[in-house]
C-alpha positions in Angstrom: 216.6 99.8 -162.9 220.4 98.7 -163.9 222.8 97.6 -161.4 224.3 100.5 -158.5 227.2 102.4 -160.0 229.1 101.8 -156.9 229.2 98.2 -157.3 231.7 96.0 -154.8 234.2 94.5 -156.2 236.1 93.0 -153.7 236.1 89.7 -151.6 235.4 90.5 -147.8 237.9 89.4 -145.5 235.8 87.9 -142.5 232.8 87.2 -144.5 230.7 86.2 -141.6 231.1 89.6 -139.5 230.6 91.8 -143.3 227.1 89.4 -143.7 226.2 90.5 -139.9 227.1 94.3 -140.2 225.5 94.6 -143.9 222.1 92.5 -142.3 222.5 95.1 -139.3 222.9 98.3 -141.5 220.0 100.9 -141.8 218.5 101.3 -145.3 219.6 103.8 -147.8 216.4 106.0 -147.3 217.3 106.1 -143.5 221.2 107.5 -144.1 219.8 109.9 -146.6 217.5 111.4 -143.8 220.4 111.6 -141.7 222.4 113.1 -144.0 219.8 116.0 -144.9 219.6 116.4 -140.9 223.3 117.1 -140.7 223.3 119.2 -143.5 220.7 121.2 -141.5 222.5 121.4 -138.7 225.8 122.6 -140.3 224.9 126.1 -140.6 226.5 128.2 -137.7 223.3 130.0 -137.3 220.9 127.1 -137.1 223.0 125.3 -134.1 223.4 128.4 -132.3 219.4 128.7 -132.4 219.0 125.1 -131.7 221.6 125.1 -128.8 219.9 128.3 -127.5 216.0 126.0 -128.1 218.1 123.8 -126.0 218.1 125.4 -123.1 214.8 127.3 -122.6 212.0 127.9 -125.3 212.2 131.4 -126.8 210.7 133.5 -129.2 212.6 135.4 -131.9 213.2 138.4 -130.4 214.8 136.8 -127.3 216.8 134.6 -129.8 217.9 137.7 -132.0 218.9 139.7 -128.7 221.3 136.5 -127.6 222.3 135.9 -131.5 223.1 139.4 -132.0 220.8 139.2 -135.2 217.8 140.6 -136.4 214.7 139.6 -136.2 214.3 138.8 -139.8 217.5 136.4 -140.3 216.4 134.9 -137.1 212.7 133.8 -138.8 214.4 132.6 -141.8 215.9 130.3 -140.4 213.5 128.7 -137.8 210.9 128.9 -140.7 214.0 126.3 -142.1 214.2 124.2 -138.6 210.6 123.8 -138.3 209.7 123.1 -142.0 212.1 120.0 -141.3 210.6 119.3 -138.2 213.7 119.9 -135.7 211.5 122.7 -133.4 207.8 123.5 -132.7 206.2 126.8 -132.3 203.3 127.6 -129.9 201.6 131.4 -129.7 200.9 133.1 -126.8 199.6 136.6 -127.4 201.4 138.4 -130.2 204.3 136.1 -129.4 205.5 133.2 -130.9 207.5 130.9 -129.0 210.0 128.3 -130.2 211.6 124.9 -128.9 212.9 122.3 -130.0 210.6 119.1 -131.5 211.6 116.1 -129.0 214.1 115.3 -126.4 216.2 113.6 -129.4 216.9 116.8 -131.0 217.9 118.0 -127.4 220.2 114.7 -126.9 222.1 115.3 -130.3 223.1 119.1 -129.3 224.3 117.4 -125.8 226.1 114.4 -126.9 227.8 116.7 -130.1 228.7 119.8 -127.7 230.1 116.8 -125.2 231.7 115.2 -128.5 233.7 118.7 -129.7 234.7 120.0 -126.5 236.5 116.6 -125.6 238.2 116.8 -129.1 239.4 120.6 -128.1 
């Protein structure tokens, strides 16, 4: 393929700490899972039912009761979190009960909720 569209065309000023950060940064397929995580994240719904994952696993009634939502929106949108792999599901009778993936998921809600209410 041709050359990137967003080509540099500038001279760094302190070439030697640019060469280090650019040999340190993540590749492009990396920032463009972050990005898709983010954009995940950003709807109001799917951090309230991650925050709520957060704190105790639940199933989707429990979750709709503390959303104030039905049961219906609720499933959409953990159908959403686990298809990208951000909570797990495990069935225990005629219940399905949600949480989230990994303790990395868990550490993200922390440090952001930490990061906002600082900024308040």
């Amino acid at each position: 393929m041709g050359e990137s569209v967003n080509k540099c065309d500038c001279q760094a000023v302190n070439e030697e700490l640019a060469e280090k950060v650019k040999s340190e940064m993540e590749d492009n397929s990396c920032f463009s899972l972050l990005s898709a995580f983010f954009k995940l994240i950003s709807d109001d719904t799917r951090i309230k039912i991650m925050y709520a994952l957060s704190k105790s696993e639940l199933c989707v009634n429990d979750l709709a009761v503390i959303l104030n939502m039905t049961k219906s929106a609720i499933s959409h949108q953990l159908k959403l979190l686990k298809a990208s792999g951000q909570v797990k599901s495990r069935k225990e009778g005629k219940f399905v009960y949600y949480s989230l993936d990994d303790e990395h998921v868990f550490e993200i809600m922390e440090n952001a909720l930490i990061h906002v209410k600082h900024k308040k």
